[in-house]
C-alpha positions as CSV (number, residue, x, y, z in Angstrom):
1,X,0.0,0.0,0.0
2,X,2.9,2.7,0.9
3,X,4.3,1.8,-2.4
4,X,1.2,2.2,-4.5
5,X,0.4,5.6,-2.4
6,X,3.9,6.8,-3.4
7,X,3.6,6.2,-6.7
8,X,0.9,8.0,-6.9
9,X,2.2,11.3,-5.4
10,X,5.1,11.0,-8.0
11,X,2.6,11.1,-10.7
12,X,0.8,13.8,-8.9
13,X,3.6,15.8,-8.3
14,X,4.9,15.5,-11.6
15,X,2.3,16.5,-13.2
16,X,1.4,19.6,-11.0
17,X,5.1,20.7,-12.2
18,X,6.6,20.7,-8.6
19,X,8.9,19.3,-10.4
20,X,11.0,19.0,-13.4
21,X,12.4,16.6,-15.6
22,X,15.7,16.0,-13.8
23,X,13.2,15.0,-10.8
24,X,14.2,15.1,-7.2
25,X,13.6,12.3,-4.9
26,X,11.0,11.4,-2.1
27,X,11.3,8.6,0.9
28,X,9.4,8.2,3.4
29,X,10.4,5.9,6.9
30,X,8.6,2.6,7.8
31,X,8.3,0.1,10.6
32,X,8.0,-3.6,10.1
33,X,6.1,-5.6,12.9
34,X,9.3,-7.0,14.0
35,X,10.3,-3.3,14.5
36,X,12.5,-3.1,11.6
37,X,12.9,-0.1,9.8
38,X,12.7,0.6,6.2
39,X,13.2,3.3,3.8
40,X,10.1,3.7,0.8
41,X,11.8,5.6,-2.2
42,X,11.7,6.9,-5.7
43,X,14.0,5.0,-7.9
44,X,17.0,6.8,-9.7
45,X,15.3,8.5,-13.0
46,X,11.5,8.6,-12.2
47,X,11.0,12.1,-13.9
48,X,13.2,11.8,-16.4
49,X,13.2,8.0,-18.1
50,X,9.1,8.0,-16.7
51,X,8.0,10.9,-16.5
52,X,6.7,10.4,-13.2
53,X,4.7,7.4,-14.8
54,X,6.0,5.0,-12.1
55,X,4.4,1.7,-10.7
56,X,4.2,0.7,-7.2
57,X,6.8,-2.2,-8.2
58,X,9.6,0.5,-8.9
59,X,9.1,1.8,-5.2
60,X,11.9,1.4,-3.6
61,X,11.8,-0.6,0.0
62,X,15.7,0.2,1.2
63,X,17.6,-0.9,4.5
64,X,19.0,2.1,5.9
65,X,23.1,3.0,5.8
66,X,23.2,-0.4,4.0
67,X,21.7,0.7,0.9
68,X,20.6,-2.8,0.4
69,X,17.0,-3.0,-1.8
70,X,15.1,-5.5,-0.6
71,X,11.6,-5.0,-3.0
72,X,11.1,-2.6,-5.9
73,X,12.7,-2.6,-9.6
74,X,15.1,0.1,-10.3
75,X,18.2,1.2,-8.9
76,X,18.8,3.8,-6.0
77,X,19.4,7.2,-6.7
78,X,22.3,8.8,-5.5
79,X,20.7,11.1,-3.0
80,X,20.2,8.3,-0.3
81,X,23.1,9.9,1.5
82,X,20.7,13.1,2.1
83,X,17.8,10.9,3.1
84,X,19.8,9.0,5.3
85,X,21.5,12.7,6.7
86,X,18.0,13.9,7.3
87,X,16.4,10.8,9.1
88,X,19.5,10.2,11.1
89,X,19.6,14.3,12.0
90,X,16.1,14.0,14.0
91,X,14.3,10.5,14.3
92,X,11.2,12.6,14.6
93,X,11.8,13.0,10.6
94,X,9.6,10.5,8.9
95,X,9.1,11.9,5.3
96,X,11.7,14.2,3.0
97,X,10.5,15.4,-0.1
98,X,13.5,16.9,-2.2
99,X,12.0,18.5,-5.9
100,X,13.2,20.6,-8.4
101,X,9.9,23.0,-8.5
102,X,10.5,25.8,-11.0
103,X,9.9,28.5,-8.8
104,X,12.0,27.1,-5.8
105,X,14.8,26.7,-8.6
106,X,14.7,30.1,-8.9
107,X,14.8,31.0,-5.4
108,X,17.3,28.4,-4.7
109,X,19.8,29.7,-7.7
110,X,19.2,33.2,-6.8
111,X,20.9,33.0,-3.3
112,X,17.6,34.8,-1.7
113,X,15.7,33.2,1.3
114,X,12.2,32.6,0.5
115,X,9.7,35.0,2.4
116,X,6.8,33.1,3.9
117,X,4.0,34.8,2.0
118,X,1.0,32.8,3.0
119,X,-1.2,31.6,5.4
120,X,-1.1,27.9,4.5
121,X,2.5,27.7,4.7
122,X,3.4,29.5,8.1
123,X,3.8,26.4,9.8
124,X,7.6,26.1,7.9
125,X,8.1,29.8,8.7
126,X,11.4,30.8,7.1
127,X,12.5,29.1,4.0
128,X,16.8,29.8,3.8
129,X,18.8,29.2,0.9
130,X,21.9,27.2,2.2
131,X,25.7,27.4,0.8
132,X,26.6,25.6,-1.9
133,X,27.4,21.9,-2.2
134,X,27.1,19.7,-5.3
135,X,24.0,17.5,-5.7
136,X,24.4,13.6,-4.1
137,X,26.9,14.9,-2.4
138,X,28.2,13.8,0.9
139,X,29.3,17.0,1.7
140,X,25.6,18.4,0.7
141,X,24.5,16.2,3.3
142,X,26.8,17.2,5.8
143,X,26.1,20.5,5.2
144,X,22.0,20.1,5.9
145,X,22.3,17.8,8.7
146,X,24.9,20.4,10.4
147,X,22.0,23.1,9.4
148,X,19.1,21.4,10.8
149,X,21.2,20.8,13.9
150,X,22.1,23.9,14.6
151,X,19.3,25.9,14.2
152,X,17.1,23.3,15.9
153,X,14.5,23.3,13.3
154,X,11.0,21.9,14.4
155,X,9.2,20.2,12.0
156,X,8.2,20.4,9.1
157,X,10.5,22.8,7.8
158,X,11.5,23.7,4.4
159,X,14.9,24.4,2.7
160,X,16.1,25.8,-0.3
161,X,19.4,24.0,-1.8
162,X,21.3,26.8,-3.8
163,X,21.4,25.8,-7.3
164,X,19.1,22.7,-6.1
165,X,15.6,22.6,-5.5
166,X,13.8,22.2,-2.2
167,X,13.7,19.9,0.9
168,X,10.9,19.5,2.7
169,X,11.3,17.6,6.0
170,X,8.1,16.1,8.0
171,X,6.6,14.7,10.5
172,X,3.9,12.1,11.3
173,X,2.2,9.0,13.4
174,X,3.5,7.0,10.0
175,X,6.1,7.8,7.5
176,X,2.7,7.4,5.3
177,X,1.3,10.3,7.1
178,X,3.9,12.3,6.8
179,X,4.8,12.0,3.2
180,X,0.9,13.3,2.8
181,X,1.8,16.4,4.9
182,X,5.3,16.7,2.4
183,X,3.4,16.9,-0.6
């Protein structure tokens, strides 16, 4: 069911052009009943070889810091190491959305913090543009961890990835949940 839900908000998103072709990547965290948990993820390419056409058997289900897929069709893409950065940052985490939405491009490549301009999006407050650091990066994901750290940020909060796109980190009872409030 996660799988099938997260295909969907690929599609969705896609197709509401909160992202672009070169994609971005979404994960959310999941508990097995043994108490095992799991990482549900976009595979490498799902805007740009589908479009954001992807079936619930290309989800990725991935072992955390192992890398290892256990279910899904595809290969991993090589933003993990963020994903990992951000669930390991705060276990409150469950969901990280990272996109390439035109107009956070532009805010992101411009070097300007986004101003909170609306009512519906208070709850993130203030949306910074962080230094530089090349995409799948480790040192990107060094660099947002130490952020998020040291600023404390509650959850959800939002970031903007200079010359990158957005990250949206949230919150939830289920990694489900909070992949909903993400999106």
């Amino acid at each position: 069911r996660e799988r099938e839900d997260l295909a969907r908000i690929i599609k969705l998103i896609f197709e509401r052009k909160n992202t672009n072709v070169a994609g971005g990547n979404f994960s959310f965290k999941v508990t097995d009943d043994a108490g095992k948990e799991y990482i549900i993820m976009t595979p490498t390419m799902m805007s740009e070889a589908y479009l954001g056409n992807v079936s619930a058997s290309q989800v990725l289900v991935v072992e955390p810091h192992t890398r290892k897929i256990i279910d899904g069709v595809g290969n991993l893409t090589r933003e993990i190491n963020l994903h990992e950065a951000m669930y390991d940052t705060n276990p409150d985490i469950k969901a990280v959305l990272h996109a390439h939405a035109p107009n956070a491009m532009f805010w992101a490549t411009s070097g300007l913090d986004l101003p909170n301009l609306t009512e519906a999006t208070q709850k993130v407050e203030y949306v910074p543009v962080l230094e530089f650091e090349p995409n799948c990066s480790e040192e990107l994901a060094e660099l947002v961890s130490n952020y998020v750290k040291k600023e404390d940020l509650k959850i959800p909060h939002m970031l903007l990835l200079n010359s990158h796109g957005v990250l949206i980190n949230t919150t939830g009872a289920t990694g489900l949940e909070a992949i909903h409030k993400a999106l």
